[in-house]
N, CA, C and O atoms as a Maestro MAE file, in Angstrom:
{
 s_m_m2io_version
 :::
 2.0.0
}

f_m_ct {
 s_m_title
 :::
 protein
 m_atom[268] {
  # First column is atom index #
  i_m_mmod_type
  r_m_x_coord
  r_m_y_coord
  r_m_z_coord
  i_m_residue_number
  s_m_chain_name
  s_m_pdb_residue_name
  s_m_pdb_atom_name
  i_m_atomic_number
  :::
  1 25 -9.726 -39.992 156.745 1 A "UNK " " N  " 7
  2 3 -11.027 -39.359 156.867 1 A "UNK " " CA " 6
  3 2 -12.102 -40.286 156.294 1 A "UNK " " C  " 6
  4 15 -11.807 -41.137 155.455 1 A "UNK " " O  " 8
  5 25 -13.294 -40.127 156.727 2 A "UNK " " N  " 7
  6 3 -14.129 -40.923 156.919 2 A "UNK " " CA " 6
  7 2 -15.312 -40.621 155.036 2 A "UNK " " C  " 6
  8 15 -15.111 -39.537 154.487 2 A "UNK " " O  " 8
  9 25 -15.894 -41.170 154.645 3 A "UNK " " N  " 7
  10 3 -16.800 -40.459 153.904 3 A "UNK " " CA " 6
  11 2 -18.095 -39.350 154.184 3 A "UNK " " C  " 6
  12 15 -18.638 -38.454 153.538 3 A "UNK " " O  " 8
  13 25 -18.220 -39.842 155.269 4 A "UNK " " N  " 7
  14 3 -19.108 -38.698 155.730 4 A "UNK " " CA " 6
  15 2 -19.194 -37.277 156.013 4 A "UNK " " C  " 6
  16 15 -20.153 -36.654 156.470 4 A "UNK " " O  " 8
  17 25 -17.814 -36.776 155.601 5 A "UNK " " N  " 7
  18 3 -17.285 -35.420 155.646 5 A "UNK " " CA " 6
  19 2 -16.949 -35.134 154.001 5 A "UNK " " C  " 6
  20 15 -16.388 -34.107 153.619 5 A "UNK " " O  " 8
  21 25 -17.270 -35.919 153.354 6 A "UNK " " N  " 7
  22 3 -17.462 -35.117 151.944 6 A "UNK " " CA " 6
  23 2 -18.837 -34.876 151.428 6 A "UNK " " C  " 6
  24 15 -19.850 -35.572 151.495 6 A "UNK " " O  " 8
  25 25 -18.566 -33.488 150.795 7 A "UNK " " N  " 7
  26 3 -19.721 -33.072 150.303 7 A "UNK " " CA " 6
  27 2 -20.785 -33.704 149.419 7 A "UNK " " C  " 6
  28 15 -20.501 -34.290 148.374 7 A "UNK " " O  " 8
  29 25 -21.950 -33.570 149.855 8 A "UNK " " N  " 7
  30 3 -23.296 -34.207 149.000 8 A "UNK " " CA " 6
  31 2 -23.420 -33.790 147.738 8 A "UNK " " C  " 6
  32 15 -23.171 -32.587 147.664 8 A "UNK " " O  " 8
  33 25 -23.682 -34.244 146.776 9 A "UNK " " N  " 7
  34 3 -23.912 -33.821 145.298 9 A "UNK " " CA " 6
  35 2 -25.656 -33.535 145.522 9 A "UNK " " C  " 6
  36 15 -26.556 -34.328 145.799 9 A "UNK " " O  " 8
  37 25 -25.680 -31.899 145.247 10 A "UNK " " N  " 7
  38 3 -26.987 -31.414 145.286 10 A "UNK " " CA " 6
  39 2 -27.967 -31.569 144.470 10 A "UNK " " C  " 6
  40 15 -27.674 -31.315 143.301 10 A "UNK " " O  " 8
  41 25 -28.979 -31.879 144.655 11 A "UNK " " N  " 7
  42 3 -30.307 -32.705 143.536 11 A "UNK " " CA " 6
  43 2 -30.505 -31.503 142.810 11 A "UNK " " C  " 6
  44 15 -30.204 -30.369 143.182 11 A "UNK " " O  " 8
  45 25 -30.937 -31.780 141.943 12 A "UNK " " N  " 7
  46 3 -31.897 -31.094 140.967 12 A "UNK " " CA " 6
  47 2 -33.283 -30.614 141.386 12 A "UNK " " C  " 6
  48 15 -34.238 -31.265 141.810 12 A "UNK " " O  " 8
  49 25 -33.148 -29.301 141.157 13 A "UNK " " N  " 7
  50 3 -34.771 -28.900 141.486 13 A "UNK " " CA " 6
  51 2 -35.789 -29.905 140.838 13 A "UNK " " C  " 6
  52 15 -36.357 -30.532 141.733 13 A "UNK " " O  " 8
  53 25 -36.106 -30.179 139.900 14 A "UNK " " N  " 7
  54 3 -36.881 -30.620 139.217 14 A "UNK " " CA " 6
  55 2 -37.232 -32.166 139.859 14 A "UNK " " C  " 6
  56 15 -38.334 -32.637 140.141 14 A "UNK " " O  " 8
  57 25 -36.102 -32.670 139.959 15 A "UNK " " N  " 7
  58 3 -36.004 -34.287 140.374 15 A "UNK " " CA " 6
  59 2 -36.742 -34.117 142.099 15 A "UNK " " C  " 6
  60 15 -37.689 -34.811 142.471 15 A "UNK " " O  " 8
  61 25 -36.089 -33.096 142.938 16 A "UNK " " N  " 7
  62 3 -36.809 -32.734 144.248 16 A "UNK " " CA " 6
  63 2 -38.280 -32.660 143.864 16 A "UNK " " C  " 6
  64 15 -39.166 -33.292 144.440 16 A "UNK " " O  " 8
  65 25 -38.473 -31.760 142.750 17 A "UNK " " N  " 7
  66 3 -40.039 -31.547 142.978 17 A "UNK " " CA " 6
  67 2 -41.110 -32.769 142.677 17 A "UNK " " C  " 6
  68 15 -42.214 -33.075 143.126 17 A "UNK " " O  " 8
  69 25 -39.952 -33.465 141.397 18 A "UNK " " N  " 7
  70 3 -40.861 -35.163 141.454 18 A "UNK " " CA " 6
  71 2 -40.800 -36.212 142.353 18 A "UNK " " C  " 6
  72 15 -41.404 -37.196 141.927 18 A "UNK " " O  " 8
  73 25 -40.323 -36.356 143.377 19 A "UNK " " N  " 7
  74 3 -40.442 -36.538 144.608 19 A "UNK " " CA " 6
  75 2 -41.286 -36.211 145.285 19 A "UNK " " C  " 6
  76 15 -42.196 -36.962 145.639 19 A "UNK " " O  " 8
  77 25 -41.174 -35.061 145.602 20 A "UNK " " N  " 7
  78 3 -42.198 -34.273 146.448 20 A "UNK " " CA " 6
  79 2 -44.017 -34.848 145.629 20 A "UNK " " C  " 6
  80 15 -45.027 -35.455 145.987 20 A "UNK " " O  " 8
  81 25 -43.669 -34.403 144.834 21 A "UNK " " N  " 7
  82 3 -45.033 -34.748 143.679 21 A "UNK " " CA " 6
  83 2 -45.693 -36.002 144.176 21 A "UNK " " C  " 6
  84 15 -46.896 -36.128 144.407 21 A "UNK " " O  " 8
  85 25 -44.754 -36.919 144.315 22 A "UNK " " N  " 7
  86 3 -45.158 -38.799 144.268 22 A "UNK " " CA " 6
  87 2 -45.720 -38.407 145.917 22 A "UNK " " C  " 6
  88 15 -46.931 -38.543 145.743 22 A "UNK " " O  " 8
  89 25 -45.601 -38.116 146.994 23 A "UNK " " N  " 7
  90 3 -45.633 -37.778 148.085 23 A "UNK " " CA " 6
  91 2 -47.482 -37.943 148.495 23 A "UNK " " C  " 6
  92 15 -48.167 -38.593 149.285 23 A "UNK " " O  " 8
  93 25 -47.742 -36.706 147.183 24 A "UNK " " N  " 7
  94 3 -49.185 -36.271 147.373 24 A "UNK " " CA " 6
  95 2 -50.348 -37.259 146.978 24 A "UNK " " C  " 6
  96 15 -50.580 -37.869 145.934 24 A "UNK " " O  " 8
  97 25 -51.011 -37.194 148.228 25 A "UNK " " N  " 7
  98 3 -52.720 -37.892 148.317 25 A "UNK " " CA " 6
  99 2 -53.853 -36.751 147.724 25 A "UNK " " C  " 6
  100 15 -54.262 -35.639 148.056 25 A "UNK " " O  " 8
  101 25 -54.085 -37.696 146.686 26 A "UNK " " N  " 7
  102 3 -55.013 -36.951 146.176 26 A "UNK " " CA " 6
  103 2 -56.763 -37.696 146.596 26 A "UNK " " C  " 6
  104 15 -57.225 -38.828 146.743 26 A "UNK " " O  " 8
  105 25 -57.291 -36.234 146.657 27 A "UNK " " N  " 7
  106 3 -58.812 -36.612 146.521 27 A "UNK " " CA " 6
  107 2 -59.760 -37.691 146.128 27 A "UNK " " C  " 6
  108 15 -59.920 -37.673 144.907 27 A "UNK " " O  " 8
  109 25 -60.330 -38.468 146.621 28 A "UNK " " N  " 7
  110 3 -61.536 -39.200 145.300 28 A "UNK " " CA " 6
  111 2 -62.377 -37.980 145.126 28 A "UNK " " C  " 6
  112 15 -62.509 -37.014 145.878 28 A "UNK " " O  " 8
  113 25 -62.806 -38.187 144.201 29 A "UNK " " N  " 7
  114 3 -64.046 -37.965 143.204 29 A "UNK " " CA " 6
  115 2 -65.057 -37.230 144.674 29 A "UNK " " C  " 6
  116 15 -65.056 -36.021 144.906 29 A "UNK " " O  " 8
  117 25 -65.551 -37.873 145.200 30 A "UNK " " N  " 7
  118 3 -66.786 -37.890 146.401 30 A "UNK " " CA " 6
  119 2 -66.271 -36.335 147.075 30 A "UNK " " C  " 6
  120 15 -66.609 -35.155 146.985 30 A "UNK " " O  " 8
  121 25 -65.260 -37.145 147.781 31 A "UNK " " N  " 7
  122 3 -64.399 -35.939 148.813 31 A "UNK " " CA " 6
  123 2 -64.245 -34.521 148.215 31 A "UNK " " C  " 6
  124 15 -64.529 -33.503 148.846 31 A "UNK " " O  " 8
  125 25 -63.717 -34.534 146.795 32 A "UNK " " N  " 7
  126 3 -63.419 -33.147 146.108 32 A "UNK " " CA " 6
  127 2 -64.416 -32.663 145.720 32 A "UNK " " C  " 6
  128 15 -64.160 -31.612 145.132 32 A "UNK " " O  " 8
  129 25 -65.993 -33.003 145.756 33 A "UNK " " N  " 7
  130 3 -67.174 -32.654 145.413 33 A "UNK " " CA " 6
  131 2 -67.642 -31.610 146.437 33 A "UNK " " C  " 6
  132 15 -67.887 -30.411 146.304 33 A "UNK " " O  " 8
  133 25 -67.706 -32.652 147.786 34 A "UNK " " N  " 7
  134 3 -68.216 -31.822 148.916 34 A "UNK " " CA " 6
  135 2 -67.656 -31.072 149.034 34 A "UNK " " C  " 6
  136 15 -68.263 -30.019 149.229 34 A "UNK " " O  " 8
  137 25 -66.156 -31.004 149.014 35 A "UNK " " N  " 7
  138 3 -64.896 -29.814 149.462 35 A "UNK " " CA " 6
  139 2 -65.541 -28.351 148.556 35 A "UNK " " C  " 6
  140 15 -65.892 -27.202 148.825 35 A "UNK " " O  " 8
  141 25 -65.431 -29.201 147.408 36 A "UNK " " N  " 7
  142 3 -65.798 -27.657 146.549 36 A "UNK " " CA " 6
  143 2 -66.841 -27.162 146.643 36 A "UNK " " C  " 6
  144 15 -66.915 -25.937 146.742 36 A "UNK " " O  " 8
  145 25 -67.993 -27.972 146.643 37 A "UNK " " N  " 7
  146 3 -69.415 -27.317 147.772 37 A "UNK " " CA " 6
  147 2 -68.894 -26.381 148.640 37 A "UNK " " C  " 6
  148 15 -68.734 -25.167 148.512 37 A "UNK " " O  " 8
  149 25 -68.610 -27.285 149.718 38 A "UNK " " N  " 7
  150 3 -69.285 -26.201 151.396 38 A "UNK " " CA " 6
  151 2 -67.743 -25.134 150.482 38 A "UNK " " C  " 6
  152 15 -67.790 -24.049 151.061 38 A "UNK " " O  " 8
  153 25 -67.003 -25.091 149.812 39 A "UNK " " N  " 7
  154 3 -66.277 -23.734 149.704 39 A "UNK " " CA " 6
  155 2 -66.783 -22.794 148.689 39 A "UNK " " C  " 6
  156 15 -66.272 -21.674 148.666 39 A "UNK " " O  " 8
  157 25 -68.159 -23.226 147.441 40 A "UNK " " N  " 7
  158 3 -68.665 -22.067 147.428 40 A "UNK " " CA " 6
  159 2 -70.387 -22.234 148.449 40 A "UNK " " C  " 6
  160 15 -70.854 -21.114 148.659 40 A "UNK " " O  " 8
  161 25 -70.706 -22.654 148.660 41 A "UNK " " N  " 7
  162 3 -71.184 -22.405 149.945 41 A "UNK " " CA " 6
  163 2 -70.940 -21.298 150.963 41 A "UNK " " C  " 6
  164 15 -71.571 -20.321 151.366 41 A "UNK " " O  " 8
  165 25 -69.926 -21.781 151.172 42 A "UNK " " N  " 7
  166 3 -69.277 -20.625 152.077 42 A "UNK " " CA " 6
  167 2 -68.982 -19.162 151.449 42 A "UNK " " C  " 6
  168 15 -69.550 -18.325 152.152 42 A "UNK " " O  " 8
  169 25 -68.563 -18.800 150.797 43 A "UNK " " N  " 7
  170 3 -68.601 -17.934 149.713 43 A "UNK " " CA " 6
  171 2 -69.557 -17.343 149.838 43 A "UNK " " C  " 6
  172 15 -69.544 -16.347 150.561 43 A "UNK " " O  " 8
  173 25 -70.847 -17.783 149.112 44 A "UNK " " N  " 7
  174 3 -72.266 -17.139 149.254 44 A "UNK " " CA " 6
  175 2 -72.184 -17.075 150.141 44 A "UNK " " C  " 6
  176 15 -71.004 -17.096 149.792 44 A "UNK " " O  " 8
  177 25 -72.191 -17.014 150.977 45 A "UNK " " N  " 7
  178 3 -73.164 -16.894 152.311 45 A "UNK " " CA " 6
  179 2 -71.808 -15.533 152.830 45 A "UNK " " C  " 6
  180 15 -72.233 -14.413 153.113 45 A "UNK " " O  " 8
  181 25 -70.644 -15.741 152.879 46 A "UNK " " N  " 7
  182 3 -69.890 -14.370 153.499 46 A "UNK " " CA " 6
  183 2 -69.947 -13.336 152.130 46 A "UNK " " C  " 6
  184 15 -69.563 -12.194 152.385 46 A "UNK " " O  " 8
  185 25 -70.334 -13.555 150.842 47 A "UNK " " N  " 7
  186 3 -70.397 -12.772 150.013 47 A "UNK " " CA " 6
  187 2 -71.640 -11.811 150.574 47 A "UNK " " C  " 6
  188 15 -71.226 -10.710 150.937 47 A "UNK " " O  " 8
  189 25 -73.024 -11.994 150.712 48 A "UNK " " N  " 7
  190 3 -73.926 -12.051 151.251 48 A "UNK " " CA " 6
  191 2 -74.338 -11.108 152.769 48 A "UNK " " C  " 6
  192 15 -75.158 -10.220 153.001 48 A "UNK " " O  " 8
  193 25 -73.433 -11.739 153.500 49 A "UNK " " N  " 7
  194 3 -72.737 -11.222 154.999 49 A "UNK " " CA " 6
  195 2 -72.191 -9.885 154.829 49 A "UNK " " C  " 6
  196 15 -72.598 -8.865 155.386 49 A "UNK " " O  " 8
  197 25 -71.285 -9.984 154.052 50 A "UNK " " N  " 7
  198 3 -70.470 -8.992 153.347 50 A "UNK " " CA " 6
  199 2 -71.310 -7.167 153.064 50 A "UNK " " C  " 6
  200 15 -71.244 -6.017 153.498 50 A "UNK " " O  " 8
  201 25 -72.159 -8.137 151.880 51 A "UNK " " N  " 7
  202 3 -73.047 -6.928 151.054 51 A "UNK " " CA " 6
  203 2 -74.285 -6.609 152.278 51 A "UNK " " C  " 6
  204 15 -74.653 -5.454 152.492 51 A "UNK " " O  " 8
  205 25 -74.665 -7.399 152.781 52 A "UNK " " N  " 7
  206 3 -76.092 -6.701 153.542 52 A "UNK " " CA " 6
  207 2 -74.724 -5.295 154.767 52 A "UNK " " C  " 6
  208 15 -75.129 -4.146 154.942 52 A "UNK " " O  " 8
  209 25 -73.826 -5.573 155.158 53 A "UNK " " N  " 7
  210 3 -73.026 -4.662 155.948 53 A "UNK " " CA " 6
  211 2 -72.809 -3.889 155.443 53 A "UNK " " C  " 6
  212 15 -73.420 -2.904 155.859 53 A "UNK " " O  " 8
  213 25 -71.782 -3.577 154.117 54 A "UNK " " N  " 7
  214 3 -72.121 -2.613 153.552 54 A "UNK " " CA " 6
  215 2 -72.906 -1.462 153.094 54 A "UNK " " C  " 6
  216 15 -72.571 -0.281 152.999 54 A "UNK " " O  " 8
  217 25 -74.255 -2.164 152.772 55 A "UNK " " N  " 7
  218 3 -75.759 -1.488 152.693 55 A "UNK " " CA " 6
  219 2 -76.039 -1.118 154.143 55 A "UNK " " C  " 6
  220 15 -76.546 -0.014 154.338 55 A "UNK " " O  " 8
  221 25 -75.774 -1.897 155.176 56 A "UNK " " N  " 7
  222 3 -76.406 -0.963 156.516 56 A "UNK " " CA " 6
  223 2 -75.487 0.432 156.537 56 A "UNK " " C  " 6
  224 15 -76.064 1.492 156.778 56 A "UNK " " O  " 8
  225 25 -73.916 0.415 156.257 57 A "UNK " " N  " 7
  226 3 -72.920 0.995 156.191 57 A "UNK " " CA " 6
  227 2 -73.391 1.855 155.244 57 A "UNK " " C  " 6
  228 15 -73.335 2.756 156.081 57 A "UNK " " O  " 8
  229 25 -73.734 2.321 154.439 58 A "UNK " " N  " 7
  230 3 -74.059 3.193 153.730 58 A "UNK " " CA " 6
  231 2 -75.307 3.424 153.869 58 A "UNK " " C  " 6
  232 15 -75.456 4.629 153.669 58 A "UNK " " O  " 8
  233 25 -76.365 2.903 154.118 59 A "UNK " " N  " 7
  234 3 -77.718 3.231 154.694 59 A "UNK " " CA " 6
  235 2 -76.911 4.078 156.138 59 A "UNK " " C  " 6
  236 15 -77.070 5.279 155.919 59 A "UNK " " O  " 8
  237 25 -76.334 3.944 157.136 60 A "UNK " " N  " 7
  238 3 -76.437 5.061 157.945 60 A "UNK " " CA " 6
  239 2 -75.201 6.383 158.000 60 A "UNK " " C  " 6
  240 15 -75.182 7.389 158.709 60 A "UNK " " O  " 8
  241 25 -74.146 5.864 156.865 61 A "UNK " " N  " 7
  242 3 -74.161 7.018 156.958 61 A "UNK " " CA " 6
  243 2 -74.592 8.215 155.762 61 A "UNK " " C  " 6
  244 15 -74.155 9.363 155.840 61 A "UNK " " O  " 8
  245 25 -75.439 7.797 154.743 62 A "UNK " " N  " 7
  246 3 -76.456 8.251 153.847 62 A "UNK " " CA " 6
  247 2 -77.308 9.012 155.158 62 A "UNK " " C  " 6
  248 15 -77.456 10.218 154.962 62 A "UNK " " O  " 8
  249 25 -77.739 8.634 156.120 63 A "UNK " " N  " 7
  250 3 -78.590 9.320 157.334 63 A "UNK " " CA " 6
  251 2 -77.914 10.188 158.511 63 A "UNK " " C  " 6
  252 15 -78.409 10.549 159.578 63 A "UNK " " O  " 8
  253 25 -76.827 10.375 158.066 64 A "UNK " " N  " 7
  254 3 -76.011 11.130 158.779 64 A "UNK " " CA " 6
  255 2 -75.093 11.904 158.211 64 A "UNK " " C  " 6
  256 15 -74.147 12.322 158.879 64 A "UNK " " O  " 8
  257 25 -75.236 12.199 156.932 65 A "UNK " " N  " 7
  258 3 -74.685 13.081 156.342 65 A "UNK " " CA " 6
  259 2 -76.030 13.962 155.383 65 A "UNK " " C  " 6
  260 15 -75.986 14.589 154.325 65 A "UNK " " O  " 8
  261 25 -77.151 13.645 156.327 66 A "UNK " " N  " 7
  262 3 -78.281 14.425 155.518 66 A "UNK " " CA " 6
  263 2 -78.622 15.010 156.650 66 A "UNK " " C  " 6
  264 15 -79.254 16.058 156.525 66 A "UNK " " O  " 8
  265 25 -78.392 14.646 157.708 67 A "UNK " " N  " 7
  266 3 -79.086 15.943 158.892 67 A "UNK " " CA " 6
  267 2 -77.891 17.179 158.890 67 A "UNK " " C  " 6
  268 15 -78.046 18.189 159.577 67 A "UNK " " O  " 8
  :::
 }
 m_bond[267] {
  # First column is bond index #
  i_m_from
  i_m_to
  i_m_order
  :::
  1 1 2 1
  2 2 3 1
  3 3 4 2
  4 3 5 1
  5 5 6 1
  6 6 7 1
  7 7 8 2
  8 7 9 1
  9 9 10 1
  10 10 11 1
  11 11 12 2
  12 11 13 1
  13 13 14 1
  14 14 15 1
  15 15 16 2
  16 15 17 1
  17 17 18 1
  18 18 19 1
  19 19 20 2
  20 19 21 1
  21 21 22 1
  22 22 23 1
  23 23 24 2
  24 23 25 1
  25 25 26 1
  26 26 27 1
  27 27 28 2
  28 27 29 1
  29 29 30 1
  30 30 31 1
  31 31 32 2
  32 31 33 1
  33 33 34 1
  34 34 35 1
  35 35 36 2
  36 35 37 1
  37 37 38 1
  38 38 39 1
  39 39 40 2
  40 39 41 1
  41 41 42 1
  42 42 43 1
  43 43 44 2
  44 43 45 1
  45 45 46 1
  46 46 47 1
  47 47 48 2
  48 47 49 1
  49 49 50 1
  50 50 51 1
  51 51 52 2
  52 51 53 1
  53 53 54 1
  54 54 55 1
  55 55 56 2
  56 55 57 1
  57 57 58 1
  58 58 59 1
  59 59 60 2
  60 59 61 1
  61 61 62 1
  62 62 63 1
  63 63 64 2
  64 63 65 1
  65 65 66 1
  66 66 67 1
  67 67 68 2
  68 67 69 1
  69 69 70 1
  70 70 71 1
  71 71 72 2
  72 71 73 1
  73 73 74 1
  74 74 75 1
  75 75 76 2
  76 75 77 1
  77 77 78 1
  78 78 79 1
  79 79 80 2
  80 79 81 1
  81 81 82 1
  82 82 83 1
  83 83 84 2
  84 83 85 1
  85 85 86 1
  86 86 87 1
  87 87 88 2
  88 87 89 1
  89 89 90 1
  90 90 91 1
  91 91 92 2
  92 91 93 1
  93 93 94 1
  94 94 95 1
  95 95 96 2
  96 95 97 1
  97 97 98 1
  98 98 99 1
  99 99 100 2
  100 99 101 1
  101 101 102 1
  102 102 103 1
  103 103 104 2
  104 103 105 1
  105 105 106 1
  106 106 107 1
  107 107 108 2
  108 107 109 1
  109 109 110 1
  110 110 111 1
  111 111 112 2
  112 111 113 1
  113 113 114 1
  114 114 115 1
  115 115 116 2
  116 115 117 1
  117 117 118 1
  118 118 119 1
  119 119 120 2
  120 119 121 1
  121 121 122 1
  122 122 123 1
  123 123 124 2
  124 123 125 1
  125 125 126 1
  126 126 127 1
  127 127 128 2
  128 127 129 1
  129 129 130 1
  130 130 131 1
  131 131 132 2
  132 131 133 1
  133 133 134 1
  134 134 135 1
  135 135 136 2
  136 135 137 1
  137 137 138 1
  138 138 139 1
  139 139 140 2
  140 139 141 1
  141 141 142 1
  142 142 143 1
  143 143 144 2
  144 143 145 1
  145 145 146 1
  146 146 147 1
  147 147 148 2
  148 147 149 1
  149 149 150 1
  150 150 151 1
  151 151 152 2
  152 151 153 1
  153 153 154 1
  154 154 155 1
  155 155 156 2
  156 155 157 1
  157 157 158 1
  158 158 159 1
  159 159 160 2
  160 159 161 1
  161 161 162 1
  162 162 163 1
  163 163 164 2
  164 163 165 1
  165 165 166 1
  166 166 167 1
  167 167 168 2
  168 167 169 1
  169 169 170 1
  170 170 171 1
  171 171 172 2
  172 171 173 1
  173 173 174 1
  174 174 175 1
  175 175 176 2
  176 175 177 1
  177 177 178 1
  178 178 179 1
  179 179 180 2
  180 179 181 1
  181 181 182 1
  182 182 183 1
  183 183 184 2
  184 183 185 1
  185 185 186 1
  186 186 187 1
  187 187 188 2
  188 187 189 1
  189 189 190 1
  190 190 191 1
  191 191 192 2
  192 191 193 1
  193 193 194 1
  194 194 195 1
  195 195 196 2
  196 195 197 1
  197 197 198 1
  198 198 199 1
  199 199 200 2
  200 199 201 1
  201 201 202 1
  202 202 203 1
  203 203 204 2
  204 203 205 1
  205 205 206 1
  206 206 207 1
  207 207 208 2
  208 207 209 1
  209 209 210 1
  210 210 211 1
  211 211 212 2
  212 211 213 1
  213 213 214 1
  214 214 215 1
  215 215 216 2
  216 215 217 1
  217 217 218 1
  218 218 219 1
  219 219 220 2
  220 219 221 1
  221 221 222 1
  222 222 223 1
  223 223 224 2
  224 223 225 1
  225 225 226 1
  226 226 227 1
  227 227 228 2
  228 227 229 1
  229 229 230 1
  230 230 231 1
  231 231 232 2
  232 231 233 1
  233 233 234 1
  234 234 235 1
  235 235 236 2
  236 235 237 1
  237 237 238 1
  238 238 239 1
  239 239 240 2
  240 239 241 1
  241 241 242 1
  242 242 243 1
  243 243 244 2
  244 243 245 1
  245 245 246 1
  246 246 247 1
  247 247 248 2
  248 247 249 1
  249 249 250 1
  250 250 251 1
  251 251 252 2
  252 251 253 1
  253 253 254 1
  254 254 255 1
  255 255 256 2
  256 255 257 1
  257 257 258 1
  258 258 259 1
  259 259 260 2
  260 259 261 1
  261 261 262 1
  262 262 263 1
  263 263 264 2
  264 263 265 1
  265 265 266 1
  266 266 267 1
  267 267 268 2
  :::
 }
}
């Protein structure tokens, strides 16, 4: 029999995850600025979106539970 039919000795979680770790591209400086901008950016503005709907949402039916 060949070696390729014996079983693999299974890694270590930990050792997998430092692997995985070395893997990752991280941000410059510049890039992670804007990112975090337009995402609270975005935020406000559906926070915003959000609350004026609500207020129409309760502005009508505040007008329809008074007639």
């Amino acid at each position: 029999m060949s070696d390729a039919a014996a079983p693999k000795k299974k890694e270590s979680f930990f050792s997998g995850v430092k692997k995985e770790f070395k893997k990752i591209v991280w941000p410059d400086k510049v890039t992670l600025m804007k990112e975090s901008a337009a995402v609270v950016v975005v935020s406000v503005i559906l926070g915003a979106i959000i609350a004026l709907v609500d207020a129409a949402i309760k502005f009508g039916l505040d007008k329809i539970l008074t007639l």
